[in-house]
Each structure stands twice: as structure tokens, then as C-alpha cells.
N, C-alpha and C positions, 0 to 999 in steps of 0.2 A: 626459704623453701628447701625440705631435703631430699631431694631427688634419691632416687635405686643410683646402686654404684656400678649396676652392669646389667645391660638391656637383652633377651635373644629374641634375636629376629629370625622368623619361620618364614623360608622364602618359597613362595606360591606361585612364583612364576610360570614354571615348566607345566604346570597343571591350571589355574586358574587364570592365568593371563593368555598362554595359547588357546585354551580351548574360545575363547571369545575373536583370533583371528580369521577373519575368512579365507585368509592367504595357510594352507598346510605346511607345513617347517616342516622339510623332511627326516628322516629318522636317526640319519648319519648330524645333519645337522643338530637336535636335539642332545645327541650324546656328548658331541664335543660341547653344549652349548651347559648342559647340566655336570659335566667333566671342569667345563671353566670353573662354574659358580662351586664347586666342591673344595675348590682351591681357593678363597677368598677369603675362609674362616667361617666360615658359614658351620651350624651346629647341624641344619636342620633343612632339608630340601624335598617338599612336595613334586614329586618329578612327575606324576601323569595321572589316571582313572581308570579305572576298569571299566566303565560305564559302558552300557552296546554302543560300539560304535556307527550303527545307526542315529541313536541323538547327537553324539556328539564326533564326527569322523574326525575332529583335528589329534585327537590321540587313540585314533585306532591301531597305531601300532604299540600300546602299553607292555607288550611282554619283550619284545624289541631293544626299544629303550629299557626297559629293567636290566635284560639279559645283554645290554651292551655298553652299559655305563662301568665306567673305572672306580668301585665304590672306595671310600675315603673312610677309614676307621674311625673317623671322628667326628664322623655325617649319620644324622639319622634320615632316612630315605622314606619317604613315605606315599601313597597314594590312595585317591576316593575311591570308595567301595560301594556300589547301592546295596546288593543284597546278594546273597549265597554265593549265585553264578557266580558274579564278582571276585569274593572271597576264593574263591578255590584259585580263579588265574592269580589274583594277588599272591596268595601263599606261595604256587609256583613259580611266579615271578621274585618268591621271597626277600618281599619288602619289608619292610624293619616296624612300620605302625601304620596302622588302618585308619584312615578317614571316613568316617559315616555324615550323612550331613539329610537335616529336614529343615524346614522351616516355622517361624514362631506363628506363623500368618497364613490362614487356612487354605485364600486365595493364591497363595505364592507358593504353598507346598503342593496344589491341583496341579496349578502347571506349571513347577520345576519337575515335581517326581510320578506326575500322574497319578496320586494318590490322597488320600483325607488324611489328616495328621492321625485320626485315629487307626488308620490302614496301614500307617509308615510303621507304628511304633512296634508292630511284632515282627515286622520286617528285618530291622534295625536291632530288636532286642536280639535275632538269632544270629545277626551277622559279628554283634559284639561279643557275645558270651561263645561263640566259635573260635573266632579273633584269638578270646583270650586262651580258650583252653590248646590252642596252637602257640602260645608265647609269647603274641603278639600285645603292645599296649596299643590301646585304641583312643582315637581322639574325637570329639562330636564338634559338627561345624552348625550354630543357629544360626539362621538366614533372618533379615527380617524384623532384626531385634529391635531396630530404632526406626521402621517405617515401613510401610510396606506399599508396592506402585499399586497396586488395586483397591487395597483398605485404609489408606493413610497411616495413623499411628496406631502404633499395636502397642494394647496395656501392659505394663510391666510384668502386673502377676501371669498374665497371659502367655507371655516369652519365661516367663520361668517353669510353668507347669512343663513345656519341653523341654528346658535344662533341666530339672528335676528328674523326669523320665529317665531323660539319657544318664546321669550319673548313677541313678537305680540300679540300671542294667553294667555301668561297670567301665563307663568310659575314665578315664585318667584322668583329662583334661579338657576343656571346656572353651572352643572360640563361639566369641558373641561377636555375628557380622549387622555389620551397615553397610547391608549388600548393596540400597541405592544412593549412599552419600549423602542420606538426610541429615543424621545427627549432629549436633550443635554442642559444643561444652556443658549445658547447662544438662542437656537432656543426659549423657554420659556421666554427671554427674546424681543427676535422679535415679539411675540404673543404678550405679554401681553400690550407692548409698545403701538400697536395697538387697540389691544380688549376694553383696561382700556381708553381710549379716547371714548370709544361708551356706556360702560357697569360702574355702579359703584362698585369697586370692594366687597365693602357689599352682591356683588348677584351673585359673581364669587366665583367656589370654584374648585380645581384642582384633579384629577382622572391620579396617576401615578402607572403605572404597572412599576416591576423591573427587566424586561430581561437581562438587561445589566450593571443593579449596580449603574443605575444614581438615579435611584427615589428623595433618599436625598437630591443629589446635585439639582435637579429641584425644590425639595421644598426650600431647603435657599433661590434658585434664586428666587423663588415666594414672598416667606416672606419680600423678599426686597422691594416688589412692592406692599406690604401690604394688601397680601392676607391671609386669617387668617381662611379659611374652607378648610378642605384636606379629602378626602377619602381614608381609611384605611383598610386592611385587617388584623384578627387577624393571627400571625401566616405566614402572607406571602402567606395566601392562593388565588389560582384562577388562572386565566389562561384565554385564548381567540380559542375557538372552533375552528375559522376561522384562527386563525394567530400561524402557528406553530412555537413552541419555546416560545409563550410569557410564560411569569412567573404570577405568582401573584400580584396582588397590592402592595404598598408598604405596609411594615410589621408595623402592630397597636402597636407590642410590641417596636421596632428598632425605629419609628418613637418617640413615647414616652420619649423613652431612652435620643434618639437623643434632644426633646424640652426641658426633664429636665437638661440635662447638659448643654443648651444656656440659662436656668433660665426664659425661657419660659413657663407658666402655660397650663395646661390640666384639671388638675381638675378631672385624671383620677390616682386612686393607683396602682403601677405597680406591687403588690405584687398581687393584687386581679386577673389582666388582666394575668397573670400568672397562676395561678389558672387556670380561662377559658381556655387559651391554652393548656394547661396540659390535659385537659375533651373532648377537640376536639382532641388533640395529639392522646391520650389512643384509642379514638371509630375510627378514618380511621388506626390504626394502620401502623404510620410510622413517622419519623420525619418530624418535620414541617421546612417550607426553611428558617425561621425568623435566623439573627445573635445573637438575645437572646437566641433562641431557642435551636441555634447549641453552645452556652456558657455551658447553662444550662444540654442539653441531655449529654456534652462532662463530666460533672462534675460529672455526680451519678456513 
């Protein structure tokens, strides 16, 4: 098998893994916590949302952290945008690329975004084509792609007529989530089979939560099909509001672990990404779900 010669991992922590804590990481903390992870080698760091911080107050301080991080010329910094409001604090918070995100699954996009996928999509087409004509590239996040907690499996072409949307309108880049951790190799494999015939996989990147302990296995099965962008959490952090039981993203430390021993490059140091988790470990005070994690906490 010929494996990619270098993987980037897009780390979702500071945004997708806190928003799912009940415990608030305060804002000083967050900065030194998304300051670590900037030092690690990291290309790519989703640091928070604009979203009202009504739904979600673990990052109601989003312009805080924007305007208080040490930014890294070789970081792109990015944050979720629902819609206009959003976009204006984003821009003044000027973040580097815009995350939009709906769902493939009708049930799952009523109540992540309070909206019919047909309601999201003009939403979402004016936050992108703003986006862009401010400078910004924008990314689209599908929710939902390999299952969804209210409607079970969601059809193929079903999750593509919303990535089709979204590229329409102008997005870059393209994460397909397994926001509850159902996916299995096989089914990753029936996606991509499909998807990678409409999409070039340069613009595809993959979003696996780890409910069930597959994440890994969905990434080799991905790498086979020569996908080379994954979304990571450090630590194993996050979770999905809506779908009870999911777990976190796949683990940024595990996933790492996992490319250096296939002699796959990252270009990220694991001693450093170490560090970070240890800084986020200390302030929600509890162990983190990563299997480095549970190596490391089992050793002191």
C-alpha cells in the first residue's frame, strides 16, 4: 500500500472540543492554551465561533481570544460562522478562514441550526460569497454524512446534494463529519468511492468523532483513497449536543502517534502537542479520553 508522504491535520480543539465542556475554560486560559498548540507545528488551528453565545456560552468570549492570541505566521486561524451577524465579529476579529457548517440530515440540521436545510442554504450562500469578497477562503463543515442520531443512515447522494451546494457557492474545501461515530471502513469506503468521482480529493478533508473506536480505522481507509486533510481534536476532546453518547473527534495526540509510526510526516512535535494537552488537562481538571493520554496520566 502507498500511503500520502505528509498528512495536515486541522486542529479543532479550541472550538469543537470546548464548546461540548460543561466546565468554561477561561479566556486567559484559552489563549495561552491555543498559543501552545501554535507552537507544535500545527498549519491549522480552529480556535472558536462566533455563534450567539446564548447556544453556545463556552466561547462567548470569541473576539477576546481572537484579539488575544500570539498569532504564528505559519498558522492559519480560523473560526465557525453561522450567518452575517457572525461574519462581521469574525472579520473584526480578523480570522484567516471562515467555517460554515449544516447538516446532510434534515433532523440534525432542525436542531443543530434551528433551520430546514432548505432555510440554511441562503443563509450560508451569503455568509460565503461575503467571506469571500473580504479575502477570506472559506471552509464547509457536513454534519451527518455517515449517520445521523434521529434518522439512522443518511443516503449518499443525499449528503452530496449539500456538498454540492456548498461548493456552488464557493467554499474551498470540503469536511465530511461523522459527527456521531457511526462510520465503519466499509461505509468510508462506499462514500468516498462516490464523492472522489464529483470532488477532487485536494478539497476533501474528513471530520471523525470516536464513539466507537473506529476513527483510526476510517482514517487508513481514507489515506488509501488519498486523502491527506483530517480534523483533529487535541486530547480527544468534543462531543455532539444533539447526539447522545458521541465522544470527541479523533484524538490530535493518537492520530499523530498513529502517522509517525506508518512514517507518515506531520510536521507536528509530539513532545510539544504534549505540553498543550497537559495545559488544557490541568484547567477542565480531568483526564483527557486520548490513548496517549491515558499512557501518560497511567505513568506519573
Amino acid at each position: 500500500m502507498k500511503w500520502p508522504e505528509k498528512i495536515i491535520i486541522k486542529e479543532v480543539g479550541p472550538r469543537d472540543g470546548l464548546q461540548n465542556e460543561k466546565r468554561i475554560v477561561p479566556t486567559d486560559v484559552k489563549i495561552d492554551w491555543i498559543n501552545a498548540l501554535s507552537n507544535t507545528g500545527l498549519s491549522y488551528i480552529e480556535a472558536t465561533s462566533f455563534v450567539n453565545p446564548k447556544w453556545i456560552p463556552q466561547l462567548g468570549d470569541a473576539m477576546e481570544v481572537m484579539k488575544g492570541i500570539k498569532r504564528n505566521p505559519d498558522v492559519t486561524y480560523a473560526a465557525l460562522v453561522p450567518n452575517k451577524r457572525g461574519l462581521e465579529a469574525a472579520l473584526e476579529a480578523n480570522i484567516d478562514e471562515v467555517s460554515v457548517f449544516m447538516s446532510a440530515s434534515e433532523s440534525h440540521n432542525q436542531n443543530n441550526i434551528n433551520k430546514s436545510i432548505a432555510d440554511t442554504y441562503p443563509v450560508l450562500r451569503e455568509v460565503i460569497e461575503e467571506a469571500i469578497q473580504n479575502g477570506k477562503t472559506v471552509r464547509g463543515y457536513v454534519s451527518t454524512v455517515f449517520g445521523c442520531p434521529y434518522e439512522g443512515d443518511v443516503p449518499v447522494e443525499q449528503a452530496l446534494r449539500v456538498c454540492d451546494q456548498l461548493f456552488d457557492y464557493g467554499i474551498h474545501e470540503l469536511s465530511l463529519g461523522d459527527t456521531i461515530g457511526v462510520a465503519s471502513p466499509m461505509q468510508v469506503e462506499q462514500f468516498l468511492e462516490v464523492a472522489l468521482k464529483r470532488y477532487d480529493k485536494s478539497k476533501v478533508a474528513l471530520h471523525f468523532h470516536d464513539t466507537r473506536g473506529m476513527a483510526l480505522a476510517n482514517i487508513v481507509k481514507s489515506l488509501e483513497y488519498g486523502i491527506v486533510t483530517f480534523d483533529a481534536s487535541l486530547g480527544g476532546l468534543g462531543g455532539c449536543p444533539y447526539a447522545p453518547g458521541a465522544s470527541g473527534n479523533v484524538a490530535t495526540d493518537d492520530l499523530v502517534h498513529m502517522l509517525d509510526k506508518m512514517g507518515i510526516e506531520t510536521g507536528i512535535d509530539a513532545e510539544k502537542l504534549m505540553q498543550a494537552s497537559l495545559l488544557i488537562q490541568n484547567s477542565l481538571q480531568k483526564s483527557l479520553p486520548s490513548h496517549q493520554m491515558a499512557v501518560f496520566n497511567a505513568s506519573k
